[in-house]
C-alpha positions as CSV (number, residue, x, y, z in Angstrom):
1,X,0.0,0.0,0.0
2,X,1.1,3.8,-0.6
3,X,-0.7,6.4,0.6
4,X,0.3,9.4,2.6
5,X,-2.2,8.8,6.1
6,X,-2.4,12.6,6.6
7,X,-2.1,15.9,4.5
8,X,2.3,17.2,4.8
9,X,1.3,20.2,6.7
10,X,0.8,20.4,10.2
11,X,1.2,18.2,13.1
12,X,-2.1,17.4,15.1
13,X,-1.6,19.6,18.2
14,X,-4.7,21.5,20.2
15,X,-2.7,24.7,19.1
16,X,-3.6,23.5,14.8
17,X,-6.6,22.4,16.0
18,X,-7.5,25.7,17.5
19,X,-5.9,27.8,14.3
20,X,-8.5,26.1,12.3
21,X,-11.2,26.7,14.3
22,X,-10.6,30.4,14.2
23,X,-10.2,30.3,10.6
24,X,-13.4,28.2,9.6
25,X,-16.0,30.1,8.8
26,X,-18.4,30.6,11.8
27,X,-21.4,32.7,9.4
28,X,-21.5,29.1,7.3
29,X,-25.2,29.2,6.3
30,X,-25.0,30.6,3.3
31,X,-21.6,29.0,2.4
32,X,-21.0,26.2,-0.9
33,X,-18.4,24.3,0.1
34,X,-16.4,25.9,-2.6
35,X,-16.6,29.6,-0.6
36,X,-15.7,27.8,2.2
37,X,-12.5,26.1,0.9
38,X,-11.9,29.8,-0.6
39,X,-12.6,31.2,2.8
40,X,-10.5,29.4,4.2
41,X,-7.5,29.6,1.7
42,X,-7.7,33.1,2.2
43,X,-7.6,32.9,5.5
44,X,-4.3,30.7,5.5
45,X,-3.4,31.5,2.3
46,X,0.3,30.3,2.5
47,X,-0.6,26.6,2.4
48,X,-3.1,26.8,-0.5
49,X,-5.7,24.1,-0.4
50,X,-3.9,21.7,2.1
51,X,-5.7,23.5,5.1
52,X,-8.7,22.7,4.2
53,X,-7.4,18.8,3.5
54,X,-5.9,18.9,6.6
55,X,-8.8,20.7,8.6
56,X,-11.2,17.5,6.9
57,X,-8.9,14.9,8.1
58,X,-9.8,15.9,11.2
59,X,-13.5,15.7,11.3
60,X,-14.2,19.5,11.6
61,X,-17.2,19.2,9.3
62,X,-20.7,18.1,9.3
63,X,-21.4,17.3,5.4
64,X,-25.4,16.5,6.8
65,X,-25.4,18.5,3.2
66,X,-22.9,17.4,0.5
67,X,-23.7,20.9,-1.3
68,X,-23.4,22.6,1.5
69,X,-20.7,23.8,4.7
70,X,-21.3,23.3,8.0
71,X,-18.4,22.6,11.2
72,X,-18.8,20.0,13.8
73,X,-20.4,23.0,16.1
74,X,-19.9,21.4,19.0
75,X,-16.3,21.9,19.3
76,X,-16.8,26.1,19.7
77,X,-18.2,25.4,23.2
78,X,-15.3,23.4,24.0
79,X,-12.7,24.3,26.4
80,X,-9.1,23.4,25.6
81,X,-9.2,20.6,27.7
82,X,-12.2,19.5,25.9
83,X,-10.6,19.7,22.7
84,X,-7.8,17.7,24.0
85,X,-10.5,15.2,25.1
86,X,-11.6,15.7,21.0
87,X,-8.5,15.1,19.5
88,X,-8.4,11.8,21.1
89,X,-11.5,10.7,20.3
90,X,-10.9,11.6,16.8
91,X,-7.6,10.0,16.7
92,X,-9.3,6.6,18.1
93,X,-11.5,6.9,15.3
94,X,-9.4,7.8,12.4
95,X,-8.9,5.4,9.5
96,X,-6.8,5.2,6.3
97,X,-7.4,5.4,3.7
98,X,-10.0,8.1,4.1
99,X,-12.2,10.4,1.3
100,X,-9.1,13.1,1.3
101,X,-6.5,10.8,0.9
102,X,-5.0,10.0,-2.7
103,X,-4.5,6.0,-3.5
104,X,-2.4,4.7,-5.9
105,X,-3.7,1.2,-6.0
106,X,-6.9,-0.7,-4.8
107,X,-6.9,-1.2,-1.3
108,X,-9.5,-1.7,2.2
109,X,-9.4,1.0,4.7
110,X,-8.7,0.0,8.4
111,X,-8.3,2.1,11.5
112,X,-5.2,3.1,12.8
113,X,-5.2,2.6,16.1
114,X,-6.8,-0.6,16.4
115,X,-4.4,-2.2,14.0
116,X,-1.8,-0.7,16.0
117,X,-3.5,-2.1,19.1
118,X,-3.8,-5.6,17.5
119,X,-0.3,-5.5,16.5
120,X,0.8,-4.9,19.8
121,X,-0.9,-7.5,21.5
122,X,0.0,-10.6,18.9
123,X,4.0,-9.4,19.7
124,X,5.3,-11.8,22.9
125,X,6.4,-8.8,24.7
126,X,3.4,-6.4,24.0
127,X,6.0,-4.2,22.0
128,X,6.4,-3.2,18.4
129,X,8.9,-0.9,16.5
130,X,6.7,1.8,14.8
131,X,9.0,1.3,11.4
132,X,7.8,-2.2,11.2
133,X,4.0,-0.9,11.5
134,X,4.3,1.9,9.4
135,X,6.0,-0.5,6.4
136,X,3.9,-2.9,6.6
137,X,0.7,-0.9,6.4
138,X,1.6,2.1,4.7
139,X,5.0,2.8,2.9
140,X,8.4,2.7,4.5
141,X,9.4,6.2,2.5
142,X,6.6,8.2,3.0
143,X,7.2,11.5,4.3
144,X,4.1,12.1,6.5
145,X,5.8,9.2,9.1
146,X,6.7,11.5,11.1
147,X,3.4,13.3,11.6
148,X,1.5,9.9,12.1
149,X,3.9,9.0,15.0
150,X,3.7,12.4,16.9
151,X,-0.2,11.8,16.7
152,X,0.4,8.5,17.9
153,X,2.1,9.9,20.6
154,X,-0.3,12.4,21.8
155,X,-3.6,10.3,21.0
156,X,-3.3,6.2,21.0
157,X,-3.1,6.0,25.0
158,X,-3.3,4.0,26.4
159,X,-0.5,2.8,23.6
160,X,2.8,4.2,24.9
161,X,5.9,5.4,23.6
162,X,9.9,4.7,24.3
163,X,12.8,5.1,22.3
164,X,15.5,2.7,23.1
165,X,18.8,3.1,21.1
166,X,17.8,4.2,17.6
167,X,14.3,2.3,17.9
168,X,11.1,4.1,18.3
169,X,9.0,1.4,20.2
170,X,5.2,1.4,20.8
171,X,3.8,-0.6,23.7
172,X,1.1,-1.5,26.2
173,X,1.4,-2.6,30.1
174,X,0.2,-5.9,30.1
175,X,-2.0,-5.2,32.9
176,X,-4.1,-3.4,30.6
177,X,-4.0,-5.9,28.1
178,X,-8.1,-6.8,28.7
179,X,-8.7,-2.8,28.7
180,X,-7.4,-2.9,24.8
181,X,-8.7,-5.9,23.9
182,X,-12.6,-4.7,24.9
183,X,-11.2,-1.5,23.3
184,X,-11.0,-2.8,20.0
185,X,-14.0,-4.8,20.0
186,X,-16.2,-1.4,21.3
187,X,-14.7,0.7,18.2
188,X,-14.9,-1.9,15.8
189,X,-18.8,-2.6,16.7
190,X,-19.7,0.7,17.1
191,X,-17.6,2.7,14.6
192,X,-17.1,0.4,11.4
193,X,-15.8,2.1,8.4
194,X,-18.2,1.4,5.6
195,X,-17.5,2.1,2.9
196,X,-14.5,4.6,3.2
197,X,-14.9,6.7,-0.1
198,X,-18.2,8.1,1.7
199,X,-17.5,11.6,2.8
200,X,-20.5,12.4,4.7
201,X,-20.4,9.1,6.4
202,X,-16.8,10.0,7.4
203,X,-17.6,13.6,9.0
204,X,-20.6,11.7,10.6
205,X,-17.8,9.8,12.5
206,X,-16.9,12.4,14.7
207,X,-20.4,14.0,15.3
208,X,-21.3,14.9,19.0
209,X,-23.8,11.9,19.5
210,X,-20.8,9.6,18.4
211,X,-18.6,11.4,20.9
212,X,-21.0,11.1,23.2
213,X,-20.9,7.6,22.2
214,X,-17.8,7.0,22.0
215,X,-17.1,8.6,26.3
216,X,-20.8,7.8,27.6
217,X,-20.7,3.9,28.0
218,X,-18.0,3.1,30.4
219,X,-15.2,3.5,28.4
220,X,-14.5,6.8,29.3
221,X,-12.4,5.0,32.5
222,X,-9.9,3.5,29.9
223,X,-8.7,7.2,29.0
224,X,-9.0,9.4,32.2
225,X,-5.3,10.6,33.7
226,X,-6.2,13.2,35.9
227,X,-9.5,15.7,37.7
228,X,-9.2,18.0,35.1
229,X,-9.7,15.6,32.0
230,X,-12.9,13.6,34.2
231,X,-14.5,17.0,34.9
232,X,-14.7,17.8,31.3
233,X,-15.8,14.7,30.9
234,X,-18.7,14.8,33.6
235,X,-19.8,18.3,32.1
236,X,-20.0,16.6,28.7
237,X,-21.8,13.7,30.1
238,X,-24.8,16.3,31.2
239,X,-24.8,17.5,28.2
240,X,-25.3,14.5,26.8
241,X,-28.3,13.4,29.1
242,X,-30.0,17.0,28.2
243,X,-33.5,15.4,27.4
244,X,-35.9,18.3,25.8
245,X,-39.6,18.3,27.4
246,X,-43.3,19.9,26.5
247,X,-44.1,21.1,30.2
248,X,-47.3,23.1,30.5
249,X,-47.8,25.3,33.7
250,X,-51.4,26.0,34.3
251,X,-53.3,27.8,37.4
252,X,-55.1,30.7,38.9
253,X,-54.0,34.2,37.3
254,X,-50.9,35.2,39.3
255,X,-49.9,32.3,40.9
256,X,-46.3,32.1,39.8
257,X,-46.3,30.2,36.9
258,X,-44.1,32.8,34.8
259,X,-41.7,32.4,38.0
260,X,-41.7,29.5,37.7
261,X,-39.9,29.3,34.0
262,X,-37.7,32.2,35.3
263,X,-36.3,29.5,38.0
264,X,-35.5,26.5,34.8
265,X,-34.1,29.4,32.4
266,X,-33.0,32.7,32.8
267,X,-30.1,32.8,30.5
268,X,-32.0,34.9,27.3
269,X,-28.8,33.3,25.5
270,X,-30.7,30.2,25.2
271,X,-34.3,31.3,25.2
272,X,-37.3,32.9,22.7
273,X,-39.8,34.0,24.8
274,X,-43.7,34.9,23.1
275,X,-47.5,35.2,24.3
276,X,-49.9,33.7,22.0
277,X,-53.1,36.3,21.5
278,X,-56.5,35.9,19.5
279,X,-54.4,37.3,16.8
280,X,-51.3,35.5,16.5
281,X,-50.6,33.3,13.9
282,X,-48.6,30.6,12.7
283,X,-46.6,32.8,10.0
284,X,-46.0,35.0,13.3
285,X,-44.3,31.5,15.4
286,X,-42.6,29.6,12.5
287,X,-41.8,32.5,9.8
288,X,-43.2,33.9,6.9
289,X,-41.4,34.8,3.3
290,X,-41.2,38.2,3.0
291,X,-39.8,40.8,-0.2
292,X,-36.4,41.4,0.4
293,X,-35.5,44.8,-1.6
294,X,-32.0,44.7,-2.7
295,X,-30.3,48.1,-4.6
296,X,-27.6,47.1,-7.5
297,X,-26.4,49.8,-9.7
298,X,-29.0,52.2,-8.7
299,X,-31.8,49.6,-10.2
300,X,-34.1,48.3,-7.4
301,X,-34.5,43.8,-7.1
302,X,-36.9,42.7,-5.3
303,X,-36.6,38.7,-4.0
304,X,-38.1,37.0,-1.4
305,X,-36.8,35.5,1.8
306,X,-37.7,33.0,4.6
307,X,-37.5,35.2,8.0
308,X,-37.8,32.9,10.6
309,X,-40.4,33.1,13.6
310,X,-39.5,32.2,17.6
311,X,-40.2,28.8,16.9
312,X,-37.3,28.2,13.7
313,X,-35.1,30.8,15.4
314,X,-34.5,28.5,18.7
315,X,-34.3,25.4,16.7
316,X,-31.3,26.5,14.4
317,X,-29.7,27.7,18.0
318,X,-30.3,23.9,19.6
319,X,-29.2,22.4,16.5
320,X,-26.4,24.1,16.3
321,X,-25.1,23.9,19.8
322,X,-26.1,20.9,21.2
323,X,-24.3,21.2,24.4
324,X,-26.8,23.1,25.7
325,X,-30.4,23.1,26.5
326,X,-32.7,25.5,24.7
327,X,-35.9,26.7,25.6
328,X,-39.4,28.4,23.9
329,X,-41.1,29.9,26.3
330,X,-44.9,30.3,25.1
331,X,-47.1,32.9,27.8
332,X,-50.7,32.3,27.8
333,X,-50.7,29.3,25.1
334,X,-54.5,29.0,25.5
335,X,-55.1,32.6,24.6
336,X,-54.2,32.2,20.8
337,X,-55.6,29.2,18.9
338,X,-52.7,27.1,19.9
339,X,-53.0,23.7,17.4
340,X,-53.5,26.1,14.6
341,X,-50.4,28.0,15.6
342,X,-48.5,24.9,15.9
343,X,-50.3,23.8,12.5
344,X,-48.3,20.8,11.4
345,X,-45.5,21.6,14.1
346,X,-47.7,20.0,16.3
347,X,-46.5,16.5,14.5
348,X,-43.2,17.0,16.3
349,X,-44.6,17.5,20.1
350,X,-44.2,13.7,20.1
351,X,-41.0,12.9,21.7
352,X,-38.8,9.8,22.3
353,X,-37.2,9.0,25.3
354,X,-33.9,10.7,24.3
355,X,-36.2,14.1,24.2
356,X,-36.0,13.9,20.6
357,X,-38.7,14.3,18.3
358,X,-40.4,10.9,17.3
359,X,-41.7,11.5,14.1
360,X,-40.2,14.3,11.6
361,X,-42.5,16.8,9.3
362,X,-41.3,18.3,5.9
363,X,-40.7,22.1,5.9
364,X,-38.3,23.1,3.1
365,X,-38.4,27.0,4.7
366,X,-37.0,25.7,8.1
367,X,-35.0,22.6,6.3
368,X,-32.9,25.0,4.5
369,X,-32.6,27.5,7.3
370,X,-30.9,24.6,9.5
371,X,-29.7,21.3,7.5
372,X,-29.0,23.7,4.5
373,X,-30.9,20.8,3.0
374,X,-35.1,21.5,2.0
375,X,-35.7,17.7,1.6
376,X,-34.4,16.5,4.8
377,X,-37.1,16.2,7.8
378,X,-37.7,18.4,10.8
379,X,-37.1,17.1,14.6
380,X,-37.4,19.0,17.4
381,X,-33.6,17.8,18.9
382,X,-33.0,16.7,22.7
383,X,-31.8,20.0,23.7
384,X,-34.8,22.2,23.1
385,X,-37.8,22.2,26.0
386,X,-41.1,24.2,25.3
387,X,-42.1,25.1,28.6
388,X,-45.8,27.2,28.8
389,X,-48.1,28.9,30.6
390,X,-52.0,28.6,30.9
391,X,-54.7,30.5,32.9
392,X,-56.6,28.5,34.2
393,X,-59.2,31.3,34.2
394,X,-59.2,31.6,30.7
395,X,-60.0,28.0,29.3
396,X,-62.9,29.4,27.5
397,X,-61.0,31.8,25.1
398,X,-59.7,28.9,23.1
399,X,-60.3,25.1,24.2
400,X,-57.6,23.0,23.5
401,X,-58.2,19.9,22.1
402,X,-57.3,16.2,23.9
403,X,-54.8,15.2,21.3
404,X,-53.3,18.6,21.6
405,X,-53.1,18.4,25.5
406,X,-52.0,15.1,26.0
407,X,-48.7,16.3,24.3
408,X,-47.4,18.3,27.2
409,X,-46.4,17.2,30.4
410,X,-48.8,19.2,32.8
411,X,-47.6,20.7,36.3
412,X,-50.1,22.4,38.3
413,X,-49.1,25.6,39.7
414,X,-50.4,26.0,43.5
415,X,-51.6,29.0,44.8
416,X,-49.4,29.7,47.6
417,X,-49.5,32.2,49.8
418,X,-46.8,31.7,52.4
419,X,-44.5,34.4,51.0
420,X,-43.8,38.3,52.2
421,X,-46.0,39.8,50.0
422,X,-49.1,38.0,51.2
423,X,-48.0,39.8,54.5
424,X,-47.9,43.3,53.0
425,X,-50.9,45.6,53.8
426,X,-53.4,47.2,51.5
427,X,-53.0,51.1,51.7
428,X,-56.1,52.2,54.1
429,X,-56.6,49.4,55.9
430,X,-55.2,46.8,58.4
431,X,-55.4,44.2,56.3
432,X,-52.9,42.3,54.8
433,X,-53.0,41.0,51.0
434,X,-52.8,37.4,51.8
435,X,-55.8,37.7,53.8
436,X,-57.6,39.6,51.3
437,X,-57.2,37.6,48.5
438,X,-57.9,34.2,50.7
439,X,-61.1,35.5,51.8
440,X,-62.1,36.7,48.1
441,X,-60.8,33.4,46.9
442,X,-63.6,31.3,49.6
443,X,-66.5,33.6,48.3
444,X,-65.7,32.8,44.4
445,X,-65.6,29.0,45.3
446,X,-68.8,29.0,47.4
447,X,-70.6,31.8,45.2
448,X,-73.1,30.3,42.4
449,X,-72.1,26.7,42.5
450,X,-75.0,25.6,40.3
451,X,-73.3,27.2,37.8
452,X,-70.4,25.8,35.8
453,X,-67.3,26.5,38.6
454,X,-66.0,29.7,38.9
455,X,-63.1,28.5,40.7
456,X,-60.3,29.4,38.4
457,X,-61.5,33.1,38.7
458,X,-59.5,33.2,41.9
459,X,-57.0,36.0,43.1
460,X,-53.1,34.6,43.0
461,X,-51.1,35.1,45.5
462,X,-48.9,37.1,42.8
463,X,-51.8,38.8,41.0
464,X,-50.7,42.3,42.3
465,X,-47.3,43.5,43.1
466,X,-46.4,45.6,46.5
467,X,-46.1,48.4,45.0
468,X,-49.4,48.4,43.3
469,X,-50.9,48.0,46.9
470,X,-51.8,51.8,46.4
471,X,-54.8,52.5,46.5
472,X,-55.5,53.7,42.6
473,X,-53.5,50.9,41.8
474,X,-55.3,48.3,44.0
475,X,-58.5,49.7,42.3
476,X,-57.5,49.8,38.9
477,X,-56.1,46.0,38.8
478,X,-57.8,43.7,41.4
479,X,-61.1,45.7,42.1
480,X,-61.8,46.3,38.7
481,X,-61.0,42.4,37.7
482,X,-63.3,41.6,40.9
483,X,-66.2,43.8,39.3
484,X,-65.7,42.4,35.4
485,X,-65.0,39.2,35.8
486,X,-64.8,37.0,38.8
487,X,-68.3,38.3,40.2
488,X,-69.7,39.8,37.4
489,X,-73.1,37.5,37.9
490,X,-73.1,38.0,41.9
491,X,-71.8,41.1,43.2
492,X,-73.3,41.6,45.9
493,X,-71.4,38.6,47.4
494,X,-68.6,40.5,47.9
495,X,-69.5,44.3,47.1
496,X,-72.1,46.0,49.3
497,X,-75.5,46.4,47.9
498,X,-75.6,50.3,47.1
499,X,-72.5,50.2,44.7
500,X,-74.3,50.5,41.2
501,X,-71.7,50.8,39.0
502,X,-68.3,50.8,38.8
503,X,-67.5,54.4,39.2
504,X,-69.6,54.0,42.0
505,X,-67.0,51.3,43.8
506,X,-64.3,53.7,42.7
507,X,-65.5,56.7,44.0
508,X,-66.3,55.2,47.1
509,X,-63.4,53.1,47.5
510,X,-60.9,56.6,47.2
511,X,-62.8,57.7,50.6
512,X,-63.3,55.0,52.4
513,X,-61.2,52.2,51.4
514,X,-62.1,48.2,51.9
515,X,-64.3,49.1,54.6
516,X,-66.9,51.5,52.3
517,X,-67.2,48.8,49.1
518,X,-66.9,45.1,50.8
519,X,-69.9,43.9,52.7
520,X,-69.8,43.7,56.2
521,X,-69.8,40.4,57.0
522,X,-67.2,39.5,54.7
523,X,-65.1,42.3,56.3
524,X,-65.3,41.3,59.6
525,X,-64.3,37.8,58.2
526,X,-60.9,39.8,56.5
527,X,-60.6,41.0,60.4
528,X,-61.2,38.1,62.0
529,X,-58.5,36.0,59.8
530,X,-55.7,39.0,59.6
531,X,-53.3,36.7,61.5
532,X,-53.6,34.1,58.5
């Protein structure tokens, strides 16, 4: 066999690795694979193509699109002990000879360090000289030898080197000699090459599920030397147990269920927050093609473009950095017609037990935004939650189906009022929020129960903020919502019975507080219970 195993250019140290990151293109959505290889050229211009060859024998790309550029993503997240942890697991899985690699005869492709490893352990002393490896699998005068033994080196352990005289010797401690053997087996059943003149299935080799693979199933033991490389590796691991949910918060208005998202994802880095309305439509959540006005020598083009909604917007950013967990926030799902909003989205609510989308759905608009590629199928990935919020008290602006519902994971928010602002007072009077809105909260349950429940009309323990204990506040947002809505068929069960109208409970209220406007009985119960 003759081939040269790597491009003559650079040894395989975290510092290359790092130069090419810097010099791939990061903007690579609208990149051919020919303006990348020019970007890059430009970009390291003195070694012509044989950066880009170089940067491909290492797995930096994602060819999910053969037409198309896109890097392993994953890698920008990575610190440099990360990338250390990288190089080794592409190194593991290397083999020659790969797409990039010129042949000048016939011949099968095998991976280098488990042919090294098998070597090793056939030879009575668990010992080899690297000459006698590299001539018998690749060619004795080849001038990349030295480059494949400074990556064997750095990224065969637990293979080891020694030079003894003039000999370069590779070896294993026998002790470890069942640690290789299960070694090989793992890569070979897990990783087998294929067929070798596949480029896309080669950049899939070195994808972050495979590296997850690859660290994730005990093996991971085989390779740690010290803290720093098992922290990175523990970090990774909870990255790669990120497991995307539909998680529906529903309860009384106010009760904390926006707080409640604020305490699972506060970073807006990772978030696209929007509140369905009667209005909102699905060209509002996934995106909409729009005229995009372009001027070229002073003549106006019009074309159109795909702008994406909230919804494609924070799938490209899961897809695209899949070491961290996403999240759409939706406020007040059930006040927009949600399954109409979702339209055939709704297909992908469906998840596996990885988090994953079960079933995909064709959109060539979001397709092209994120694979680059309009015929491949949409997933939701394992890294994006949808976490949302419902009123419970407004289930009758838009019913949500069963098919629609069963979809979420549902959390009931309780209405808890063991907290400091329950204990703050209403301006006026001696009585405290918590008591106020507890008492109000009895009357709506008890009020008109042969009619359907009004129990969802009741007062959350966050519905008003301290500051809006003012009076005109206190008036304008919980009186008001009192008089409209939660007992708009029974007033007088809370309101005394010569308030007419509602400038009537204002008016009254501004002189004389709780005590003018709220019957008297259910007053003295406010009293009575202050201490609650």
């Amino acid at each position: 066999m003759t081939f040269t195993p790597f491009a003559r250019y650079r040894n395989f140290t975290l510092e290359n690795l790092k130069h090419f990151l810097e010099i791939y293109p990061k903007e690579d959505a609208s990149m051919s694979l020919k303006e990348a290889i020019d970007y890059i050229n430009n970009k390291d211009s003195k070694y012509a193509r044989t950066s880009y060859q170089q940067a491909c024998q290492w797995g930096l790309e994602n060819r999910s699109n053969k037409d198309r550029f896109e890097i392993q993503r994953y890698l920008y997240n990575f610190t440099d002990e990360g990338l250390k942890i990288y190089l080794n697991f592409w190194f593991k899985l290397y083999f020659v000879p790969n797409p990039y690699i010129n042949i000048k005869e016939e011949c099968q492709a095998f991976n280098i360090f488990t042919t090294l490893a098998r070597e090793i352990i056939k030879s009575s002393d668990f010992t080899i000289k690297y000459k006698d490896f590299f001539q018998k699998y690749i060619n004795e005068e080849n001038k990349s030898t030295d480059i494949l033994l400074n990556s064997i080196k750095e990224y065969a352990y637990p293979i080891q080197y020694k030079k003894e005289n003039d000999d370069e010797l590779l070896f294993i401690e026998k002790k470890r000699k069942n640690e290789i053997e299960f070694l090989i087996e793992f890569i070979d059943k897990t990783f087998p090459i294929g067929n070798f003149k596949d480029k896309k299935a080669f950049f899939d080799r070195f994808s972050y599920e495979n590296f997850n693979k690859f660290y994730f199933t005990g093996i991971e033991k085989i390779f740690i030397k010290d803290k720093k490389e098992k922290n990175i590796l523990d970090k990774n691991k909870k990255y790669s147990e990120l497991k995307g949910v539909n998680r529906l918060f529903y309860g009384v208005p106010g009760c904390g269920k926006s707080y409640k998202i604020d305490q699972l994802c506060s970073d807006e880095r990772f978030m696209e927050r929007v509140v369905f309305h009667p209005d909102y439509m699905y060209s509002d959540f996934v995106g909409q093609i729009m005229p995009n006005i372009r001027n070229t020598d002073n003549e106006k083009h019009i074309d159109y473009k795909f702008i994406p909604g909230p919804f494609s917007r924070i799938l490209a950013k899961a897809y695209n950095d899949p070491n961290n967990m996403y999240y759409l926030i939706i406020e007040e799902l059930n006040r927009g017609n949600a399954p109409a909003i979702f339209g055939e989205i709704f297909q992908l609510l469906d998840r596996d037990n990885t988090g994953k989308s079960k079933y995909g759905i064709n959109n060539a608009d979001i397709a092209r935004l994120i694979y680059h590629d309009e015929e491949q199928l949409i997933k939701i990935p394992s890294n994006l939650s949808i976490l949302a919020t419902m009123n419970t008290a407004d289930q009758n602006i838009f019913v949500m189906d069963t098919a629609f519902q069963r979809r979420w994971q549902m959390e009931y928010i309780t209405n808890n009022f063991d907290n400091d602002l329950a204990k703050e007072l209403i301006e006026g009077t001696e009585i405290s929020w918590g008591t106020f809105a507890q008492v109000v909260n009895r009357k709506i349950i008890e009020q008109n129960m042969s009619f359907i429940s009004t129990e969802d009309k009741r007062l959350g323990a966050f519905f008003i903020q301290e500051e809006e204990l003012s009076v005109k506040s206190f008036s304008e947002k919980v009186l008001k919502y009192l008089w409209d809505d939660a007992f708009k068929m029974n007033r007088d069960v809370l309101f005394k019975e010569d308030i007419n109208t509602i400038e009537d409970l204002f008016e009254i209220y501004n002189k004389l507080f709780l005590e003018g406007i709220i019957k008297e009985d259910v007053y003295d119960e406010m009293l009575n219970n202050n201490d609650v």
